[in-house]
N, C-alpha and C positions, 0 to 999 in steps of 0.2 A: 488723778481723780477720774472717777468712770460716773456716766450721764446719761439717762433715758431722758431724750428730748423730744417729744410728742409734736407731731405736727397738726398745726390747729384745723385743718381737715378743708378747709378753704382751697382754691388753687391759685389765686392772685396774690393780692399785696400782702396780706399776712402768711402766705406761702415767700415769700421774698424774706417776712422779717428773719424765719425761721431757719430757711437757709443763709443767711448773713450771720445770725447768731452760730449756727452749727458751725459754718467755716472760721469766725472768729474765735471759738471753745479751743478746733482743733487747732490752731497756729498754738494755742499757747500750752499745746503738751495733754490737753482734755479728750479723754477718751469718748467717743460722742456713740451713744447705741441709738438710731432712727426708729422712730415708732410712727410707721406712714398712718395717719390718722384717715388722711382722704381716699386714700384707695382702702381701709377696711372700713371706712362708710358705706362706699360705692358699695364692697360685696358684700355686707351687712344688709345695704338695704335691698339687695337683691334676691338674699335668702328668705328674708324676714315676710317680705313679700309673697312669695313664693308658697310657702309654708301656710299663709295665710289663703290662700286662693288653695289649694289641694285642701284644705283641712275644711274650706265653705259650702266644698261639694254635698258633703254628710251634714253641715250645719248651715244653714243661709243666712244665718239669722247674727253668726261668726263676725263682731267690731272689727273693723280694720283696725290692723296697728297703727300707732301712732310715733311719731320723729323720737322720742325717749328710749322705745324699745329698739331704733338701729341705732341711735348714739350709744346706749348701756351695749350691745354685742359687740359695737365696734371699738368701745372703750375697754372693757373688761379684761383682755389678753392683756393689757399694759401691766397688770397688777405678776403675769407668770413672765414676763419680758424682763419686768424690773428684778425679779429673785432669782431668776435663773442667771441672768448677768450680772449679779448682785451688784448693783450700782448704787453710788455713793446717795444719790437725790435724782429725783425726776425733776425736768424742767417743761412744765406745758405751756405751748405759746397761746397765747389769745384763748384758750381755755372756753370758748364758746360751744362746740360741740364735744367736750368731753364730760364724761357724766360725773358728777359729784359724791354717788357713790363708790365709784372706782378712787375717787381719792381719798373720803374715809377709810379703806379696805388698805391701801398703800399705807396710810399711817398707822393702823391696826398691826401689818406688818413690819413697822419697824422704818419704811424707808421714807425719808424728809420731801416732799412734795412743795414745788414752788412754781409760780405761776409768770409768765411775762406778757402782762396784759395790754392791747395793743388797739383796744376801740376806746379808753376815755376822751375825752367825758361823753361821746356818744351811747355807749351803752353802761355807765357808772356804776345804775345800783342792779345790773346784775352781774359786773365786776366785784364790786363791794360784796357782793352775799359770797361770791365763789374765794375774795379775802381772809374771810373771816373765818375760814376752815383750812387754810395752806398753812403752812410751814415759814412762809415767806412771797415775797413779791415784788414786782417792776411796774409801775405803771408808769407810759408813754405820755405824759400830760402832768405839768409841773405844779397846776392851779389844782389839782384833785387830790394832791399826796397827803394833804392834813385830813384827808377824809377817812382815807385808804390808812391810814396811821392810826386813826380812831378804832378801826377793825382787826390790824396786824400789826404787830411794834414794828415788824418787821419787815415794813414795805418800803420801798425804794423808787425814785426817781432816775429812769433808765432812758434816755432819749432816742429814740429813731438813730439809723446809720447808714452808711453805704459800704458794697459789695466790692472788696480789691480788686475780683476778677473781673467786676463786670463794669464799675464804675470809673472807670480810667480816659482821660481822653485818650490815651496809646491803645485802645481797647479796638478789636477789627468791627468798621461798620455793615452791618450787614447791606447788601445788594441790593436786597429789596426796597427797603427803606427809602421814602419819596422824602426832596427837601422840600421840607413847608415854611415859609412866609409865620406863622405862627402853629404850635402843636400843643398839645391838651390831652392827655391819656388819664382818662379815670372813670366813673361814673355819674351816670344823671342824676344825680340829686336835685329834687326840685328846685331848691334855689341855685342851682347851676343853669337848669333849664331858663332861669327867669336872665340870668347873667348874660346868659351867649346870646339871648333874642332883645338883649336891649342894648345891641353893638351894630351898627353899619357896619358889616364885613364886605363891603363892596372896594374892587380892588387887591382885596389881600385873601392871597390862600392859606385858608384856615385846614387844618387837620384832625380832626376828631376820631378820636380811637377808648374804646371801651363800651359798656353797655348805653346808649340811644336811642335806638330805634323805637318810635312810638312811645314816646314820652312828651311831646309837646313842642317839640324847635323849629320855630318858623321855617319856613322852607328854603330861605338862604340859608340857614344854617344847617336844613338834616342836611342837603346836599352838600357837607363838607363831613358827615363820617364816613371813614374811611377803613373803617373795619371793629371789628372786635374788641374781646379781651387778646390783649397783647402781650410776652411774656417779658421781662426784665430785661433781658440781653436785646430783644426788638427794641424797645421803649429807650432806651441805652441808645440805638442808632438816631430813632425818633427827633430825641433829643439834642441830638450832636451835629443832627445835618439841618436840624429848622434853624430860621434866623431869632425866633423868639420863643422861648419856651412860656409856659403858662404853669403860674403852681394858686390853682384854685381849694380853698379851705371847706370844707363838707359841716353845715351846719343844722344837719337834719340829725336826731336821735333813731336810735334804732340799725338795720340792716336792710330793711324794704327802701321803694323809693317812690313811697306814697305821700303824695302831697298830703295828708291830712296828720303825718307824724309830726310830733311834735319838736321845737328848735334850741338847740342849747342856749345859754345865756352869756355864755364866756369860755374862752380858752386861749392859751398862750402858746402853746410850744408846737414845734415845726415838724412837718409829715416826713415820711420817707420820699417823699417827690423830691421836695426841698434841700435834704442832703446829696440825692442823684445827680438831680440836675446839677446844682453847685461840682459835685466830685468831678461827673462829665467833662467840665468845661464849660457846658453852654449855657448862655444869656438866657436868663428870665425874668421875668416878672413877677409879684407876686399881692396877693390882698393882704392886709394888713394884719398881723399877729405881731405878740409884743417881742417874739423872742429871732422873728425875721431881722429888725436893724441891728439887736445885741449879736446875733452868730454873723453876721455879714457887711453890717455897718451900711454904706451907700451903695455897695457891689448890685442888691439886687432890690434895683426901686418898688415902692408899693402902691397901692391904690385902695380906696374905697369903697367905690362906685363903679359902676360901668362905663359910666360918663371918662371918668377918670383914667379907667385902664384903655378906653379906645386910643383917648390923646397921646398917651404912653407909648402904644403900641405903635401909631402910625409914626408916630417922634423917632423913635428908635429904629424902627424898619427905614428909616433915611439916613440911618450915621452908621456904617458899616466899620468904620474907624475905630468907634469909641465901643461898639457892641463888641468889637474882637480884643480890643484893647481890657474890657472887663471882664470878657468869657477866659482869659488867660490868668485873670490874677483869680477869679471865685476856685478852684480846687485846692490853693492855698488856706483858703478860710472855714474849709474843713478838714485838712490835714490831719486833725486829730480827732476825729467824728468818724471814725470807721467801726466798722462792726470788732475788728481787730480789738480797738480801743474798750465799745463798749463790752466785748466780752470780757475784758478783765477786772471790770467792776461785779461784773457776775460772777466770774472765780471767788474775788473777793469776798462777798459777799454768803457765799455758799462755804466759803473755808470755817465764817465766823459763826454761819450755823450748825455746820457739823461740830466745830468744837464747841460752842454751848451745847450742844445736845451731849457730847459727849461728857462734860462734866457734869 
């Protein structure tokens, strides 16, 4: 089987899902053709731009373009990638920046278009509109599938996973990487901002890594980011040398991280943090989702409240015993959670569409 896998043009965590999917396709014989979404954005929208400012000289009066017209140039080659490598099905991940016309024009030509969509229920119903014109589909969130099924027979229940190479605890930690008291790599979603400034962090070396800055965290806590966006294999060390890791749930709609977006109302099923961290080795923590005790049982205690995760936190940073004692058995309890795995539901899945179509 030959595969145009689009990458969702992001450079973070759904750059992570994408390449975990690519590497588990290829283990199982899947011929994988890369379609860098994010770098023909970047020089999309450099063109685009460009073009526009030469072209305003003779007209001033010339609308600047708008984000549709570098998604459409940076999308559109996907349609001569996929026939010239004539591949079986395209697979786009998180399908956020790719234009929807590029995937009429795909199925116009003949080639099966599936989507593995990687923000529900945060971003749903413009998940659901981009459903209901694929071929098929994955969504990442097990409460939204009867929805995503109302729009495609053919949508599927795909869970998050971890990376063989990267997520091992035999994996080398990198040098740089400080051991922190507790670690947290994600972004500020406002109610994360509300979560970390209703903690006494006094005492304990906290670690904050991802977007921060100037978003509202009291000032015990901006002085514990420690830097950036971080890339997988960093966040890998992050993870492995703190004593407590942190797996906080994002329950703002949308991609901004504006307090005034509005809050999902429910959700079950567990991030890519959550199988990392677990693969890793290392002790975490986590808030409360339904599908955290079902994958892990008592391995990775939870919480509600702030209140709740502080008690946790200090509790556990004094049992060195029992944290190493549990950071040894959690890589067991994803054993079969690897991208490895989840790519063969996706072979699967792609077999059964290619032969209904062909019958």
């Amino acid at each position: 089987m030959r595969v145009l896998v689009v990458h969702p043009g992001a450079s973070w965590s759904t750059a992570d899902v994408e390449a975990g999917l690519s590497y588990g396709l290829k283990q199982h014989g899947v011929e994988v053709i890369p379609y860098r979404l994010d770098e023909r954005l970047d020089k999309a929208g450099s063109e685009v731009f460009y073009r526009w400012r030469q072209q305003r000289r003779g007209r001033p009066d010339l609308p600047k373009p708008d984000g549709s017209m570098v998604v459409y140039q940076a999308s559109e080659p996907a349609l001569a990638m996929a026939l010239r490598h004539q591949v079986d099905a395209v697979i786009v991940v998180c399908g956020m920046f790719f234009h929807r016309d590029v995937i009429v024009m795909l199925k116009r030509a003949g080639v099966p278009v599936t989507v593995l969509f990687t923000e529900s229920p945060y971003d749903a119903e413009k998940e659901l509109g981009m459903a209901s014109i694929v071929d098929g589909c994955w969504t990442n969130e097990r409460s939204v599938l009867d929805d995503f099924r109302k729009v495609n027979k053919r949508a599927g229940y795909l869970p998050h996973g971890w990376h063989p190479e990267r997520h091992i605890p035999s994996a080398a930690i990198d040098d740089d990487a400080p051991a922190h008291d507790v670690v947290f790599v994600g972004s500020g979603f406002p109610e994360r901002i509300t979560w970390f400034n209703a903690i006494d962090w006094t005492g304990i070396d906290l670690g904050l890594y991802g977007t921060w800055k100037g978003l509202g965290l009291k000032r015990q806590v901006a002085k514990c980011i420690k830097g950036a966006q971080v890339n997988n294999t960093y966040a890998s060390s992050l993870y492995r040398r703190a004593k407590v890791g942190l797996n906080l749930y994002r329950r703002s709609k949308g991609f901004g991280l504006d307090r005034s977006n509005p809050r999902i109302s429910h959700a079950e099923s567990l991030s890519p943090r959550a199988y990392e961290l677990a693969a890793c080795g290392a002790f975490h923590l986590s808030d409360y989702r339904a599908e955290v005790p079902e994958q892990f049982g008592s391995l990775v205690p939870t919480f509600q409240t702030p209140q709740e995760a502080e008690q946790l936190i200090r509790q556990w940073l004094r049992d060195d015993e029992q944290r190493a004692r549990v950071a040894e058995a959690l890589p067991a309890s994803v054993a079969e959670a690897s991208w490895v795995d989840r790519a063969r539901v996706v072979i699967g899945d792609l077999q059964a569409l290619l032969l209904e179509n062909a019958a």
